[in-house]
C-alpha positions as CSV (number, residue, x, y, z in Angstrom):
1,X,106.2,23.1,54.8
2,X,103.2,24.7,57.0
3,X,104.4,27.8,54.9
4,X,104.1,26.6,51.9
5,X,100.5,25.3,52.5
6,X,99.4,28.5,53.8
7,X,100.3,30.6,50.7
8,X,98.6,27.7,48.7
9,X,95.9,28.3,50.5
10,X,95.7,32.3,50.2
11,X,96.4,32.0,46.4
12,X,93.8,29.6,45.8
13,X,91.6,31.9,47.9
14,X,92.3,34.6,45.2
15,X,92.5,32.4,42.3
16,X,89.3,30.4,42.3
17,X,86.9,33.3,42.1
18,X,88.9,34.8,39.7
19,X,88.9,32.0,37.7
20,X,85.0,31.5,38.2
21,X,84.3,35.5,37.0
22,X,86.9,34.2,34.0
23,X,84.6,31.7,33.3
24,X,81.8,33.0,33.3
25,X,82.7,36.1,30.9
26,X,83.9,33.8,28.9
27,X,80.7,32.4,28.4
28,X,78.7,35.4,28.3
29,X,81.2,36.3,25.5
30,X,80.0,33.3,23.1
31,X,76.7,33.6,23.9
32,X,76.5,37.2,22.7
33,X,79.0,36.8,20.0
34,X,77.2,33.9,18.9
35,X,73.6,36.0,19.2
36,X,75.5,39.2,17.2
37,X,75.8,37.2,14.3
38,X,72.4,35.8,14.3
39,X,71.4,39.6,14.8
40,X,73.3,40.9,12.1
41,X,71.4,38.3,9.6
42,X,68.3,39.2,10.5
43,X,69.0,42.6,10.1
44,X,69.8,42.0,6.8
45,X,67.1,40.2,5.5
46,X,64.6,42.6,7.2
47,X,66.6,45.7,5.0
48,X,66.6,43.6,1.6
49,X,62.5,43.3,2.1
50,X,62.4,46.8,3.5
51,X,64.1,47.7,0.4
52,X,61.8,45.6,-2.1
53,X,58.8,47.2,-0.4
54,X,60.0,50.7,-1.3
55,X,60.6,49.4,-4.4
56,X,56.9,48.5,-4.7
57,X,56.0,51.8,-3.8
58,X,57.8,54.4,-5.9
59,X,56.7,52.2,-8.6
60,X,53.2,52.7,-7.2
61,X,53.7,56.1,-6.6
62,X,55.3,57.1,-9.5
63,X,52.9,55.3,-12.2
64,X,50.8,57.7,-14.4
65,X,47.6,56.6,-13.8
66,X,47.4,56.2,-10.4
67,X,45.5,58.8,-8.5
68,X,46.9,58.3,-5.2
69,X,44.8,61.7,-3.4
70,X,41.4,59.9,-4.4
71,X,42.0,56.7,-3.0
72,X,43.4,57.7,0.0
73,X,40.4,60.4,0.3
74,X,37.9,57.3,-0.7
75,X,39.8,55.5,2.4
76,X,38.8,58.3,4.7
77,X,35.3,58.3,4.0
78,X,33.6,55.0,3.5
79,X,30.6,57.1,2.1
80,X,33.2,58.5,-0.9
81,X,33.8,55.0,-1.4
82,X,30.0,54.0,-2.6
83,X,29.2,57.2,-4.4
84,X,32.3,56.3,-6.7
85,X,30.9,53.2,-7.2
86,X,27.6,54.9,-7.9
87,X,28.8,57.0,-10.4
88,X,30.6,54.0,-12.1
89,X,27.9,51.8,-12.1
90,X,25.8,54.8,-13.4
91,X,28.1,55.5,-16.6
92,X,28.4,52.2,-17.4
93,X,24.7,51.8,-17.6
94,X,24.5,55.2,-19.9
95,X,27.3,53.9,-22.2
């Protein structure tokens, strides 16, 4: 009998912790399975408005009209910006 309670005693020695690091991984698992999941949704949604933006922007960039060197030049120099305005202002008083 005193045999038997030692080798209880050495397995549960082994067993316990294993069971606790088990345990523990298990847990870690479903919280970052859980959290993948959740990621993977976010990523999504922040692609489909990624997406929409680019949209926006080829439309932008590809539209006749648009002269996209002068505005970004205007945005460079403040100064640009008011002499356009000028001149504007100017031809609409001549017309």
């Amino acid at each position: 009998m005193g045999e038997f309670i030692g080798l209880i005693a050495v397995a549960g020695a082994f067993c316990i912790p294993l069971l606790a690091i088990w345990t523990r991984h298990q847990k870690d698992l479903r919280v970052h399975g859980g959290s993948a999941e959740g990621d993977a949704a976010q990523l999504a949604e922040q692609v489909e408005l990624l997406q929409e933006r680019v949209q926006v922007l080829e439309r932008i960039v590809t539209d006749k009209g648009y002269d996209v060197a002068s505005q970004i030049e205007a945005l460079r120099d403040t100064r640009r910006i008011d002499e356009l305005l000028e001149d504007s202002s100017k031809r609409e008083a001549n017309q």
